[in-house]
PDB file with one MODEL, atoms N, CA, C and O in Angstrom:
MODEL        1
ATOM      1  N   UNK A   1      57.078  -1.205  74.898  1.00  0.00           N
ATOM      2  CA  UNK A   1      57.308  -0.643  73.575  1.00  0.00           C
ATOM      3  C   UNK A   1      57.722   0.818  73.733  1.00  0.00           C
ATOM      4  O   UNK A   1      57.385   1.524  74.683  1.00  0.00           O
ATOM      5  N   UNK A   2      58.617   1.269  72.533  1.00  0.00           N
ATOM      6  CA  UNK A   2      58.953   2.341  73.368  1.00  0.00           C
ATOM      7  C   UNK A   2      58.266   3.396  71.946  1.00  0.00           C
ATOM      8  O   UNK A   2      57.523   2.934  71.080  1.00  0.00           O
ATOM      9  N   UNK A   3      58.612   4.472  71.989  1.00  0.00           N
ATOM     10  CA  UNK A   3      57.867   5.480  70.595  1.00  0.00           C
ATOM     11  C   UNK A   3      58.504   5.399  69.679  1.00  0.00           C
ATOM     12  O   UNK A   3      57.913   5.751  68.658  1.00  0.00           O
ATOM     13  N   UNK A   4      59.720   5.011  69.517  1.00  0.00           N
ATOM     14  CA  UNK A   4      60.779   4.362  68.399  1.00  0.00           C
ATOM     15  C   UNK A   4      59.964   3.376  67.567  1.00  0.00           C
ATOM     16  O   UNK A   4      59.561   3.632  66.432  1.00  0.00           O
ATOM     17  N   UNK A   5      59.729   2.100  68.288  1.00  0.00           N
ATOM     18  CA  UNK A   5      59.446   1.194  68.019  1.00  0.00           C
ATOM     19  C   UNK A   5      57.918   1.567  67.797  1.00  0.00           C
ATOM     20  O   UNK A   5      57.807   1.584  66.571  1.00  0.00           O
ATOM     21  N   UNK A   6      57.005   1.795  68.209  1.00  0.00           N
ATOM     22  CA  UNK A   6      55.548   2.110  67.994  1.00  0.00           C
ATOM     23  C   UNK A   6      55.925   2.965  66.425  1.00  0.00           C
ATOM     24  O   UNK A   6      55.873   2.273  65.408  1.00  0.00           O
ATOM     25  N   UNK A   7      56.255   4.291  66.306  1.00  0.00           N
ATOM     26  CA  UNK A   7      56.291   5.110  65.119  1.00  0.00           C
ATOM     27  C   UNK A   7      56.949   3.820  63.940  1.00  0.00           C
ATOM     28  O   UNK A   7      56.151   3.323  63.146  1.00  0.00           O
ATOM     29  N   UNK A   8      58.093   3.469  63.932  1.00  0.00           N
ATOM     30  CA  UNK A   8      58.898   2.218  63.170  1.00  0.00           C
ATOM     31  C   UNK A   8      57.764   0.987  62.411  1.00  0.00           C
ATOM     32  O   UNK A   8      57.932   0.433  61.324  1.00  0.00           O
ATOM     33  N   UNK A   9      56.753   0.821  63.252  1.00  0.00           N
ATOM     34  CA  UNK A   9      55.705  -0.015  63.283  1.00  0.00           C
ATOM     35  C   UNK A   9      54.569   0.294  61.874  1.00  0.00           C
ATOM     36  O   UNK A   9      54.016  -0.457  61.071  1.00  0.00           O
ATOM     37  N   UNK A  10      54.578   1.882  62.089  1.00  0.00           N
ATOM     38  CA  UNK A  10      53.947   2.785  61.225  1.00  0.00           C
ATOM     39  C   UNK A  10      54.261   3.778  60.414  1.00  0.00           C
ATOM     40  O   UNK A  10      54.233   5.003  60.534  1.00  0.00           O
ATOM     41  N   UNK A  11      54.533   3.127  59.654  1.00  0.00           N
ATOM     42  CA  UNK A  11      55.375   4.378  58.620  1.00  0.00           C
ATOM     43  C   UNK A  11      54.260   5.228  57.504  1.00  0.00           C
ATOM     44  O   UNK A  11      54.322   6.191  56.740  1.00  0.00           O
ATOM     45  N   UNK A  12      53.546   4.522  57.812  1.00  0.00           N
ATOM     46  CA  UNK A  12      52.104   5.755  57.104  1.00  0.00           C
ATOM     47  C   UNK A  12      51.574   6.774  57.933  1.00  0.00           C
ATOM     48  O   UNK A  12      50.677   7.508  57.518  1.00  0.00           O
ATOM     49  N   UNK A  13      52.087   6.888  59.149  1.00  0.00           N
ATOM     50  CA  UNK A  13      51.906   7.858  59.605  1.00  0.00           C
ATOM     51  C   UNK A  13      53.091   9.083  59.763  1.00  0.00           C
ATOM     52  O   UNK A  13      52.864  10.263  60.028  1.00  0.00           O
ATOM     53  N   UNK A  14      54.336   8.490  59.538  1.00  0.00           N
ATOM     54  CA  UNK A  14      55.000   9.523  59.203  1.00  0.00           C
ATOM     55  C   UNK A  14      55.908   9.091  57.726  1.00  0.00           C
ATOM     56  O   UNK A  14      56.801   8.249  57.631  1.00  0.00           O
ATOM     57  N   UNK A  15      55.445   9.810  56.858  1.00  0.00           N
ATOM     58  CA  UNK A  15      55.556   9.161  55.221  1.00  0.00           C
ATOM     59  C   UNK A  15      56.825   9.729  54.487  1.00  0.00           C
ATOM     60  O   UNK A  15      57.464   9.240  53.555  1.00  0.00           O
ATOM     61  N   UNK A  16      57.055  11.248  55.381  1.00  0.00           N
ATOM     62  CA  UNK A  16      57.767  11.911  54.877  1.00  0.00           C
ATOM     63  C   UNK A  16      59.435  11.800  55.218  1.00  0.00           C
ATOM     64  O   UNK A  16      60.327  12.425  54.644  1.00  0.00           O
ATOM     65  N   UNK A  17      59.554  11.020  56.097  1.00  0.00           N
ATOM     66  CA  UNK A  17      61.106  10.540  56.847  1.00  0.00           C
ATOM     67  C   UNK A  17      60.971   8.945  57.082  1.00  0.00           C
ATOM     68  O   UNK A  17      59.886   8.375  57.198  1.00  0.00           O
ATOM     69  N   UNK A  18      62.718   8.063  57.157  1.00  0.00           N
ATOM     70  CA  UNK A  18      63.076   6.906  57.204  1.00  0.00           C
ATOM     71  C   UNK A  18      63.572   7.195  58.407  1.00  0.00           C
ATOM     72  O   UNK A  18      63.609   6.213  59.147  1.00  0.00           O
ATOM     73  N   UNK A  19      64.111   8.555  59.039  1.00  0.00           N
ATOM     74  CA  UNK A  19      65.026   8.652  60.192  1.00  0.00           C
ATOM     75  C   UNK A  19      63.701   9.078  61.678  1.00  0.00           C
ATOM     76  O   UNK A  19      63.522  10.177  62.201  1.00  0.00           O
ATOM     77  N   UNK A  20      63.241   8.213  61.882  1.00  0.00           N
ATOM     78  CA  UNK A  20      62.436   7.575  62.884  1.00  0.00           C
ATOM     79  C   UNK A  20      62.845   7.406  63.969  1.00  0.00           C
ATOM     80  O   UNK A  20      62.017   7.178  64.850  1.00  0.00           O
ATOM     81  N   UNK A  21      64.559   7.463  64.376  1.00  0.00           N
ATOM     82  CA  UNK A  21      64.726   8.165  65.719  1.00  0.00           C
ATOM     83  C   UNK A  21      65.390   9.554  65.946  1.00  0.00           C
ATOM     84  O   UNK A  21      65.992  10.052  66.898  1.00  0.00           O
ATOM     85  N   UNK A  22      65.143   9.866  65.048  1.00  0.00           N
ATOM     86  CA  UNK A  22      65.501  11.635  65.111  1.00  0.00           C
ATOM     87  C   UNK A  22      63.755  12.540  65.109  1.00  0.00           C
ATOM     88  O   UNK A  22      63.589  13.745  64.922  1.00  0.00           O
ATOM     89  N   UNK A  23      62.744  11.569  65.358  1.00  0.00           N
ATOM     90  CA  UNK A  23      61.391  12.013  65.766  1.00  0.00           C
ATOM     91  C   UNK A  23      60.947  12.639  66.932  1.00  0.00           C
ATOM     92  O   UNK A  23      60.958  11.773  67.807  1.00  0.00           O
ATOM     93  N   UNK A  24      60.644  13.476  67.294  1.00  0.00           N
ATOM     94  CA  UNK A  24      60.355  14.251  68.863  1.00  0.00           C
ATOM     95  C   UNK A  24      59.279  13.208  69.310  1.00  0.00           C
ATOM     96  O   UNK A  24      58.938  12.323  68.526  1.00  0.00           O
ATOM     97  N   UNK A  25      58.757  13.301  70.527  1.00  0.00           N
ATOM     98  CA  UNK A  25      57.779  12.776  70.841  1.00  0.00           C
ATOM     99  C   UNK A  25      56.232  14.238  70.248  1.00  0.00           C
ATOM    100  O   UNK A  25      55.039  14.060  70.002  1.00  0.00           O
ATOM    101  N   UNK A  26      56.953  15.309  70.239  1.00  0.00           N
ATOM    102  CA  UNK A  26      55.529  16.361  69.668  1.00  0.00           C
ATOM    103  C   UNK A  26      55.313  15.448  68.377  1.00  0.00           C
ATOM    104  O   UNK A  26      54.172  15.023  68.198  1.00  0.00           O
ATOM    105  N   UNK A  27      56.233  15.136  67.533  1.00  0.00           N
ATOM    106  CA  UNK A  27      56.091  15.140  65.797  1.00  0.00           C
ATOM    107  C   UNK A  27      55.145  13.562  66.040  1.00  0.00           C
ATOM    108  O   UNK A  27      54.138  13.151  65.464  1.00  0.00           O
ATOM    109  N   UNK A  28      55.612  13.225  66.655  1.00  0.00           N
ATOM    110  CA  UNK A  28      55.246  11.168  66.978  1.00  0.00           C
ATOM    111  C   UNK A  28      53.439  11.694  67.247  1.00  0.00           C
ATOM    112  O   UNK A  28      52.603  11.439  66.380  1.00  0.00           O
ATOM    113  N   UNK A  29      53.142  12.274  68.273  1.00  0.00           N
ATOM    114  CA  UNK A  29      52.356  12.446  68.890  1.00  0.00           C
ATOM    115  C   UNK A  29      51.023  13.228  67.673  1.00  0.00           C
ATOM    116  O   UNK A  29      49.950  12.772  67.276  1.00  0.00           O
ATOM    117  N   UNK A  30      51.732  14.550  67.389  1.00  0.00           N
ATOM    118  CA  UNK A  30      51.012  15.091  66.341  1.00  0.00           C
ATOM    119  C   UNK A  30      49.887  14.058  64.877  1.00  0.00           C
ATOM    120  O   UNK A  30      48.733  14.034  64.448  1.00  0.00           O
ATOM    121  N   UNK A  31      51.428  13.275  64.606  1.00  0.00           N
ATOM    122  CA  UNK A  31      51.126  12.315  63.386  1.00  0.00           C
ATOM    123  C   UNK A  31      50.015  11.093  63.593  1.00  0.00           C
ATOM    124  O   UNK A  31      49.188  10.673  62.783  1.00  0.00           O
ATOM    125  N   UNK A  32      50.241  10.735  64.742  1.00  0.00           N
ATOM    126  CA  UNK A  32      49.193  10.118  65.083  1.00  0.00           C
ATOM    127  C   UNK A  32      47.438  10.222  65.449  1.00  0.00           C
ATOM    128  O   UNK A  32      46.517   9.579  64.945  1.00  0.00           O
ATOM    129  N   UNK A  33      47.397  11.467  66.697  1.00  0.00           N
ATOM    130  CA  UNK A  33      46.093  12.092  66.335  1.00  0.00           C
ATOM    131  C   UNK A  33      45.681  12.493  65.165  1.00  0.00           C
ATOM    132  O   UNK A  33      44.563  12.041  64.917  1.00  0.00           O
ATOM    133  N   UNK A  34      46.090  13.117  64.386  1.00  0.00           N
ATOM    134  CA  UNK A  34      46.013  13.723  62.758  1.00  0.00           C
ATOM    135  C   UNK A  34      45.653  12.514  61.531  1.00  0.00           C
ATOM    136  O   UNK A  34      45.089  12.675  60.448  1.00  0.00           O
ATOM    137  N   UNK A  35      46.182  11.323  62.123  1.00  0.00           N
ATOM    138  CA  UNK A  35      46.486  10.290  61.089  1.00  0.00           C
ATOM    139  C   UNK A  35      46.265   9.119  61.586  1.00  0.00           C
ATOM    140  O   UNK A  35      45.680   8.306  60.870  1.00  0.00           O
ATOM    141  N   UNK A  36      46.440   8.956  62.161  1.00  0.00           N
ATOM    142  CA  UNK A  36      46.168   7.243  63.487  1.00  0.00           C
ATOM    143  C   UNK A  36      44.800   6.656  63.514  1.00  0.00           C
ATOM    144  O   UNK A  36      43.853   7.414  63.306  1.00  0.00           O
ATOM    145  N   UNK A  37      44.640   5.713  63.688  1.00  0.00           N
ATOM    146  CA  UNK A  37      43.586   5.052  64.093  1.00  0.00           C
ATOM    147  C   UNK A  37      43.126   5.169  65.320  1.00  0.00           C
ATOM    148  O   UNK A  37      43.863   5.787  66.089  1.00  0.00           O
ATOM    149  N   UNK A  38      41.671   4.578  65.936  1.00  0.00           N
ATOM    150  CA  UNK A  38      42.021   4.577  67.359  1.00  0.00           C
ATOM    151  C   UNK A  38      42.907   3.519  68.273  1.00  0.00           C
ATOM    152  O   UNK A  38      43.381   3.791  69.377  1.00  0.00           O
ATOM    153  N   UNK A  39      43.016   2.383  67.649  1.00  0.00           N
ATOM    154  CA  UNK A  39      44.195   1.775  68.248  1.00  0.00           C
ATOM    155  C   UNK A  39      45.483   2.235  68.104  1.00  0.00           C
ATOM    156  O   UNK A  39      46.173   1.619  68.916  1.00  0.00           O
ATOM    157  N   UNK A  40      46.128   2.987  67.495  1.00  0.00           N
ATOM    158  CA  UNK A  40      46.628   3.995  67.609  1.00  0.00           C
ATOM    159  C   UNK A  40      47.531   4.799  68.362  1.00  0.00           C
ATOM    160  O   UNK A  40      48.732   4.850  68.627  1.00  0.00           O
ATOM    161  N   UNK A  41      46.003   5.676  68.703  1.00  0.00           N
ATOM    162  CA  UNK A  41      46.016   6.650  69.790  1.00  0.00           C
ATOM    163  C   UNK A  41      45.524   6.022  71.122  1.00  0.00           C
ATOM    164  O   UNK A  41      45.451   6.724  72.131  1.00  0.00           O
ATOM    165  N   UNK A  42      45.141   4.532  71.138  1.00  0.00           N
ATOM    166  CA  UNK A  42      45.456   4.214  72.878  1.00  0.00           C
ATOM    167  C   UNK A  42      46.606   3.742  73.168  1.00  0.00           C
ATOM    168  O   UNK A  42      47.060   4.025  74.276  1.00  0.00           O
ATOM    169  N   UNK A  43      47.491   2.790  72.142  1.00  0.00           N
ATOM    170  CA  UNK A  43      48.830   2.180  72.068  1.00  0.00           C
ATOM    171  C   UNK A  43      49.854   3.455  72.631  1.00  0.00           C
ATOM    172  O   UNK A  43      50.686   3.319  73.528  1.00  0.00           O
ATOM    173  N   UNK A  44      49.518   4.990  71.714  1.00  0.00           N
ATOM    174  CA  UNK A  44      50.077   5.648  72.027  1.00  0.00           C
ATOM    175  C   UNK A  44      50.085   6.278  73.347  1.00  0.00           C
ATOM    176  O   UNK A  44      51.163   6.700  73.766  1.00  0.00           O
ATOM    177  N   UNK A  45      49.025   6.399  74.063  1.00  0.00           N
ATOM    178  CA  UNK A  45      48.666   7.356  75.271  1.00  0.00           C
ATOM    179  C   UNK A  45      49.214   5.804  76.087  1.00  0.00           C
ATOM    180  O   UNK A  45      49.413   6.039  77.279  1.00  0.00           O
ATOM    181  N   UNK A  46      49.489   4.337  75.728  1.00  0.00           N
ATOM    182  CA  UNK A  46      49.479   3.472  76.525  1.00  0.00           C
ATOM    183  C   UNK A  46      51.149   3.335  76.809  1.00  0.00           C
ATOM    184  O   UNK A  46      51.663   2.689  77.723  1.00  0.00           O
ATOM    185  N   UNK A  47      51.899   4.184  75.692  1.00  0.00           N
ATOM    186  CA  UNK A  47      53.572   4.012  76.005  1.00  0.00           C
ATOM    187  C   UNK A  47      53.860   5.662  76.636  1.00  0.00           C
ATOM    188  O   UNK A  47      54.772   5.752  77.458  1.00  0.00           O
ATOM    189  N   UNK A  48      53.409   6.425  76.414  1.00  0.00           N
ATOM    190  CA  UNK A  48      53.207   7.523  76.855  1.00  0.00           C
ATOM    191  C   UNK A  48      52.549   7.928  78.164  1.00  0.00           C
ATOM    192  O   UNK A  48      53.183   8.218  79.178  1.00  0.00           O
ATOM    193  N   UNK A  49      51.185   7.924  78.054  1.00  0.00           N
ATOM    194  CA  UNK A  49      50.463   8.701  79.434  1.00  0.00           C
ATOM    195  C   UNK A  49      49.790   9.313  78.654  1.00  0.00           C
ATOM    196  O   UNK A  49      49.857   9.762  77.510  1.00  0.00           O
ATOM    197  N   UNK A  50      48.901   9.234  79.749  1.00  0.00           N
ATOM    198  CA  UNK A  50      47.535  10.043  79.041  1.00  0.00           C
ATOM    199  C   UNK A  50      47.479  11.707  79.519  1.00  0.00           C
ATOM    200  O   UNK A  50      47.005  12.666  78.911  1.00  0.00           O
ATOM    201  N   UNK A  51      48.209  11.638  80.949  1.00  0.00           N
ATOM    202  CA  UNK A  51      48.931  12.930  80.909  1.00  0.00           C
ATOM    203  C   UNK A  51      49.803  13.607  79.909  1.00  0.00           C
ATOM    204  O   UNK A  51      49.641  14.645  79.267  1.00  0.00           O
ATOM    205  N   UNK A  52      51.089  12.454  79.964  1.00  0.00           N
ATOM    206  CA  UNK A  52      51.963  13.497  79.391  1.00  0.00           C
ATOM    207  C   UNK A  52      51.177  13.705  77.559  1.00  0.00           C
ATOM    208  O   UNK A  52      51.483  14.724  76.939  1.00  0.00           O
ATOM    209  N   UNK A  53      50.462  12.929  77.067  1.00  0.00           N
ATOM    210  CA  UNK A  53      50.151  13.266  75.674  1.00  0.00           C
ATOM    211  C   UNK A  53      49.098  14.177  75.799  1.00  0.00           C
ATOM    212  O   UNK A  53      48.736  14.666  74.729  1.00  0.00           O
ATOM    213  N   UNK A  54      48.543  14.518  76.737  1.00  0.00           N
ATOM    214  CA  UNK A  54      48.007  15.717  76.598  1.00  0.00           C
ATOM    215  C   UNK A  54      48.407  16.747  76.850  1.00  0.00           C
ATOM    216  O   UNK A  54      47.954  17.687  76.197  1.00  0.00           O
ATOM    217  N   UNK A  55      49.225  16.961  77.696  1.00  0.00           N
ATOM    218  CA  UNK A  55      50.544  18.128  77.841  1.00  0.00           C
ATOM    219  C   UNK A  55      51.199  18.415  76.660  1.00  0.00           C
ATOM    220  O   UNK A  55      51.645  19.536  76.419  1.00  0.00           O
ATOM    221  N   UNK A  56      51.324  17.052  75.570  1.00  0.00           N
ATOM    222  CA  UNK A  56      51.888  17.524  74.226  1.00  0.00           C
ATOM    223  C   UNK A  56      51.082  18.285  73.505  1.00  0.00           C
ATOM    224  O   UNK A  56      51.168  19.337  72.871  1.00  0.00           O
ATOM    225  N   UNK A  57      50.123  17.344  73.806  1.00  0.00           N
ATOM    226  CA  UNK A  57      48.893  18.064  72.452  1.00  0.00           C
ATOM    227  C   UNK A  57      48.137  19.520  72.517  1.00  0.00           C
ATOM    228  O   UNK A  57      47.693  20.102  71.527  1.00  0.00           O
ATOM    229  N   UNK A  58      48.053  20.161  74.328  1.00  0.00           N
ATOM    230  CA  UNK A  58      48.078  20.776  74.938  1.00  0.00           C
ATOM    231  C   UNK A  58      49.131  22.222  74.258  1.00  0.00           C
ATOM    232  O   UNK A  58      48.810  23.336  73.843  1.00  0.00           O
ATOM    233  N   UNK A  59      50.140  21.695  74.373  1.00  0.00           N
ATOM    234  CA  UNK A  59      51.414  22.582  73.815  1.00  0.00           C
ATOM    235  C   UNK A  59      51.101  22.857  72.459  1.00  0.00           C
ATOM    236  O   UNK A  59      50.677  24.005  72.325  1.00  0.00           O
ATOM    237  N   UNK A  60      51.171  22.107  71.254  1.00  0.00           N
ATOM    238  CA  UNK A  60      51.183  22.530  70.237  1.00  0.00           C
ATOM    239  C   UNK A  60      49.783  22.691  69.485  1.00  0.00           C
ATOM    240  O   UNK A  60      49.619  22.598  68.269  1.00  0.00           O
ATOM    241  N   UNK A  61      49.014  22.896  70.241  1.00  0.00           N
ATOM    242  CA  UNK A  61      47.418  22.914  69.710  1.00  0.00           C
ATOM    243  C   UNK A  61      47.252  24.441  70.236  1.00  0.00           C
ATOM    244  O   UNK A  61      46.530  25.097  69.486  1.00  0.00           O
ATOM    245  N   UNK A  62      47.664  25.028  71.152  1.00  0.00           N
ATOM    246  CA  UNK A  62      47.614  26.375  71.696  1.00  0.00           C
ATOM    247  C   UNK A  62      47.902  27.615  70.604  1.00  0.00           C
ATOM    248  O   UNK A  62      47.277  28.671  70.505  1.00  0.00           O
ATOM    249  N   UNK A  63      48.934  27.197  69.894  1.00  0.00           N
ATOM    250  CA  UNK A  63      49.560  27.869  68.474  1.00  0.00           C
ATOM    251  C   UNK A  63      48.151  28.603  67.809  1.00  0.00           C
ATOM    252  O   UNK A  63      46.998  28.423  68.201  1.00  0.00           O
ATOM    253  N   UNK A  64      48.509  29.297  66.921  1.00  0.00           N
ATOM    254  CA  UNK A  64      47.270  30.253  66.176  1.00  0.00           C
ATOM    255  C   UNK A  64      47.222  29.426  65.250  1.00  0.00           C
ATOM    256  O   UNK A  64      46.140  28.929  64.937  1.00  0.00           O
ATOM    257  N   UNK A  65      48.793  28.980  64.381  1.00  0.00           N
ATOM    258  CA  UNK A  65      48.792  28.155  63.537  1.00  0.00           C
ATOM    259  C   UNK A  65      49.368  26.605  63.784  1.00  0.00           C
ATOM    260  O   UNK A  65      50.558  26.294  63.780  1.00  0.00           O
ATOM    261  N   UNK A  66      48.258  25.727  63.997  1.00  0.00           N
ATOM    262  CA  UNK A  66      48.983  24.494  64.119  1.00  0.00           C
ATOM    263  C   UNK A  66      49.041  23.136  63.234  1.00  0.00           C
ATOM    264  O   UNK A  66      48.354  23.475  62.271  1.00  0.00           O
ATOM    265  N   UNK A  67      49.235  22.503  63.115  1.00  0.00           N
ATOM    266  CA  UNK A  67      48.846  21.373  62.106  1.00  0.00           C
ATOM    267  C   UNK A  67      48.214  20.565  62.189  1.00  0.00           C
ATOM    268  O   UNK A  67      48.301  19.576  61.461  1.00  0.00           O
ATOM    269  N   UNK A  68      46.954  20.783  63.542  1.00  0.00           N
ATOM    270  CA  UNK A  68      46.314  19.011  63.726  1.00  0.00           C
ATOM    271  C   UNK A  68      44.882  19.768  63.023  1.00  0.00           C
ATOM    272  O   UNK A  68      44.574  20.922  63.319  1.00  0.00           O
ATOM    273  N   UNK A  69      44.174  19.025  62.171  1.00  0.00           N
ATOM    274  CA  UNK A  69      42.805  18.985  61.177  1.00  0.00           C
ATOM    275  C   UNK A  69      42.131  19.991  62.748  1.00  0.00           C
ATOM    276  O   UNK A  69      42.489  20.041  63.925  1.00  0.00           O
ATOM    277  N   UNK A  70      40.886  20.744  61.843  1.00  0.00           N
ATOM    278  CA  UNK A  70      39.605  21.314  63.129  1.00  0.00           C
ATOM    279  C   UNK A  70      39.301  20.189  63.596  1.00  0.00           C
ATOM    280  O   UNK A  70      39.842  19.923  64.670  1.00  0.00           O
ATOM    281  N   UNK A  71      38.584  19.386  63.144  1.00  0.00           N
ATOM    282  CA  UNK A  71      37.898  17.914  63.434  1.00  0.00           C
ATOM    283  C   UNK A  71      38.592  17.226  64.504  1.00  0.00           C
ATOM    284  O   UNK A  71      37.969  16.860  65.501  1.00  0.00           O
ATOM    285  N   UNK A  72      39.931  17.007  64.362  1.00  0.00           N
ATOM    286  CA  UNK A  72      40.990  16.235  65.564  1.00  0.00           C
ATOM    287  C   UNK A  72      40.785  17.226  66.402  1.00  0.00           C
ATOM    288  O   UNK A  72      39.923  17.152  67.278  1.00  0.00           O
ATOM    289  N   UNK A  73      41.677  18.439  66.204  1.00  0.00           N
ATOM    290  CA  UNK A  73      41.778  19.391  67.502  1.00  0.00           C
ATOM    291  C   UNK A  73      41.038  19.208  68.465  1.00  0.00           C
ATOM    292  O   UNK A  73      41.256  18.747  69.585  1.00  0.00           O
ATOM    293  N   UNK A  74      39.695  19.784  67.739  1.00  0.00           N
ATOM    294  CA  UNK A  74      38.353  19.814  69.023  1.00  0.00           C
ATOM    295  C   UNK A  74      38.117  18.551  69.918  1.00  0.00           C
ATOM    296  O   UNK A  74      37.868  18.499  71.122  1.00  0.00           O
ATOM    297  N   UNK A  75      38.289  17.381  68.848  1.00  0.00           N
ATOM    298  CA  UNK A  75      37.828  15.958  69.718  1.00  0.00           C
ATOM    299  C   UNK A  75      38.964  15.970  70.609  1.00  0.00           C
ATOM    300  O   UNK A  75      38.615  15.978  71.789  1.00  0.00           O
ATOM    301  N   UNK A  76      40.337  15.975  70.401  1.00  0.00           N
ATOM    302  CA  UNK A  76      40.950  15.583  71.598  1.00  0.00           C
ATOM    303  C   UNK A  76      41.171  16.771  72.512  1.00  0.00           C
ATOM    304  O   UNK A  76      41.510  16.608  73.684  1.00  0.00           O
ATOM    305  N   UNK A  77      40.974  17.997  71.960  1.00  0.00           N
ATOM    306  CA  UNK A  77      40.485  18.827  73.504  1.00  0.00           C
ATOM    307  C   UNK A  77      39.471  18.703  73.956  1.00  0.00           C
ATOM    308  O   UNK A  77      39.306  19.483  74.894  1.00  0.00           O
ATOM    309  N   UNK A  78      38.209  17.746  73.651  1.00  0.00           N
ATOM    310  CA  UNK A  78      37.276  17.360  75.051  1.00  0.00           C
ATOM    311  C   UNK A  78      37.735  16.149  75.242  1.00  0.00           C
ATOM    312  O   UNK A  78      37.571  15.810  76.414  1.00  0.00           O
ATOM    313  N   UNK A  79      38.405  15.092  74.385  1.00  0.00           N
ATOM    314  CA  UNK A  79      38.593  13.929  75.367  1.00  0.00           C
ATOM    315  C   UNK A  79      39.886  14.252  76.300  1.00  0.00           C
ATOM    316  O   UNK A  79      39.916  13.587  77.336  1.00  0.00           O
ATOM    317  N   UNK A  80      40.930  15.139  76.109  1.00  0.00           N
ATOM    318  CA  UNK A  80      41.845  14.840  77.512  1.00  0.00           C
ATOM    319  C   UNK A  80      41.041  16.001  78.206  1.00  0.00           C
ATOM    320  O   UNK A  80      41.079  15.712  79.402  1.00  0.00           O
ATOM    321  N   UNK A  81      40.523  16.853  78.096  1.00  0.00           N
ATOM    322  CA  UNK A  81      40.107  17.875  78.613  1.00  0.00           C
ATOM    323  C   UNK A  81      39.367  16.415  80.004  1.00  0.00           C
ATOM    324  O   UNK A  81      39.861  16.101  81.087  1.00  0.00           O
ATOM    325  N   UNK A  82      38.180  15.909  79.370  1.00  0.00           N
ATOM    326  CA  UNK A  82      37.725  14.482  80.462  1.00  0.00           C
ATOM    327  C   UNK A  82      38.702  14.185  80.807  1.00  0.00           C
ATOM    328  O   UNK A  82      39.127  14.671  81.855  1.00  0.00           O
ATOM    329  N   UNK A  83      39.715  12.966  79.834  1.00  0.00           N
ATOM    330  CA  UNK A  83      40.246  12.159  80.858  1.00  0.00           C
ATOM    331  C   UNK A  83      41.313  12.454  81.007  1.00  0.00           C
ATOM    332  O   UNK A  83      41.921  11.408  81.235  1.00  0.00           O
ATOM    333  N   UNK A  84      42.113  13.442  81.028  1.00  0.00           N
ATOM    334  CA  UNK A  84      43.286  14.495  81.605  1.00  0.00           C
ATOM    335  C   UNK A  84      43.107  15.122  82.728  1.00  0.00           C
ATOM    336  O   UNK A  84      43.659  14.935  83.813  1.00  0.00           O
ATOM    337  N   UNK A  85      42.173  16.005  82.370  1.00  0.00           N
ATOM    338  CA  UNK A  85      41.875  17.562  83.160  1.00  0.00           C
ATOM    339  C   UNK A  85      43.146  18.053  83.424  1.00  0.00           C
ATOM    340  O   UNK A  85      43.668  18.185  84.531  1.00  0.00           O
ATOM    341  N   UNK A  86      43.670  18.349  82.191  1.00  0.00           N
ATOM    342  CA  UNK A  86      44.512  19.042  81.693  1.00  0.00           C
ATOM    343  C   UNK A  86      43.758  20.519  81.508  1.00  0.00           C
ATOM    344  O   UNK A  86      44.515  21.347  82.014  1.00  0.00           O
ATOM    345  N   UNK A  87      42.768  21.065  81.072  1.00  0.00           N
ATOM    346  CA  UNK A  87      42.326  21.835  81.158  1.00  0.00           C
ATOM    347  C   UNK A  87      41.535  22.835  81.868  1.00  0.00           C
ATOM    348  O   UNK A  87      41.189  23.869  81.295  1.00  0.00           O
TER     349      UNK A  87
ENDMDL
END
């Protein structure tokens, strides 16, 4: 499956666009921790990497101002922080 097809799958997670391959993998990635279930976010880390989605989340969570909830942020900087060590 590729992130085309995973995001395409779910359009409640990105509500605000039909153009679903003009999606970054940050915006794919973002919408999902923020909004996803946990099947989800393993489907996702499972077409992805559990590396590289923490390298994303990594990137745009660093910001002063970012868009993922306090509540998400923190949880997935200790879970890849574990199962990354990305940090």
């Amino acid at each position: 499956m590729t992130l085309y097809y995973f995001i395409k799958k779910r359009p409640h997670l990105i509500w605000y666009t039909k153009n679903y391959k003009g999606l970054t993998a940050e915006a794919i990635v973002e919408a999902t921790l923020n909004y996803g279930d946990w099947d989800d976010v393993q489907k996702l880390i499972g077409i992805l990497g559990v590396k590289k989605t923490a390298m994303i989340f990594k990137k745009n969570s660093l910001h002063r101002r970012c868009n993922y909830r306090p509540e998400v942020k923190n949880y997935f900087q200790l879970y890849f922080k574990k199962r990354a060590a990305y940090a």
